[in-house]
C-alpha positions in Angstrom: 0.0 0.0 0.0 1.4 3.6 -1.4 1.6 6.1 1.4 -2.0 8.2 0.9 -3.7 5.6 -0.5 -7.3 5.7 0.1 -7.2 9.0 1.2 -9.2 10.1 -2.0 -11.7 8.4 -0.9 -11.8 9.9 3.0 -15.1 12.0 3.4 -14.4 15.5 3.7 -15.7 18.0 6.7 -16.2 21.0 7.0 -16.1 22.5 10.7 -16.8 26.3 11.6 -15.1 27.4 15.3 -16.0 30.2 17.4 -13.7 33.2 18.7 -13.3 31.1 21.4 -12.3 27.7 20.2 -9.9 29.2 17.7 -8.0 31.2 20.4 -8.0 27.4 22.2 -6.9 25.7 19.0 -3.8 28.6 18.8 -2.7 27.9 22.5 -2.3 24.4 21.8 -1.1 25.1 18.4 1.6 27.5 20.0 2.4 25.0 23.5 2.6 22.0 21.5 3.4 21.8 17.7 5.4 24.9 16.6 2.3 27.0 15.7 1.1 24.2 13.5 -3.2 24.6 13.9 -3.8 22.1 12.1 -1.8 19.5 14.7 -4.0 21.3 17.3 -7.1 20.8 15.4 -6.1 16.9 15.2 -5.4 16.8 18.8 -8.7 18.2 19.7 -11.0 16.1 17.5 -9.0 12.7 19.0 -9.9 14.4 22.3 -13.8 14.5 21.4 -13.7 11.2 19.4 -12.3 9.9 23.1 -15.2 11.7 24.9 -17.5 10.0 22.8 -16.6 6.9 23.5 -16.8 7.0 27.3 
């Protein structure tokens, strides 16, 4: 298997974040992976998929 296979076929999401959320999603961004938002975004959503399954 090629790296990215099967990612073509990965639905695609679209999420809108508050004021709030995004200033969160910037600390953690900032603290944690060298202003990268998008690792902070991951992060988050593993957090809430981990909620969910509680």
């Amino acid at each position: 298997m090629n790296e990215g296979d099967g990612l073509s076929e990965m639905e695609t999401v679209t999420v809108e974040l508050d004021a709030e959320t995004l200033a969160e999603v910037d600390d953690i961004a900032f603290a944690d992976h060298r202003d990268n938002r998008d690792a902070a975004i991951r992060d988050l959503l593993d957090e809430w998929l981990k909620s969910r399954e509680e």
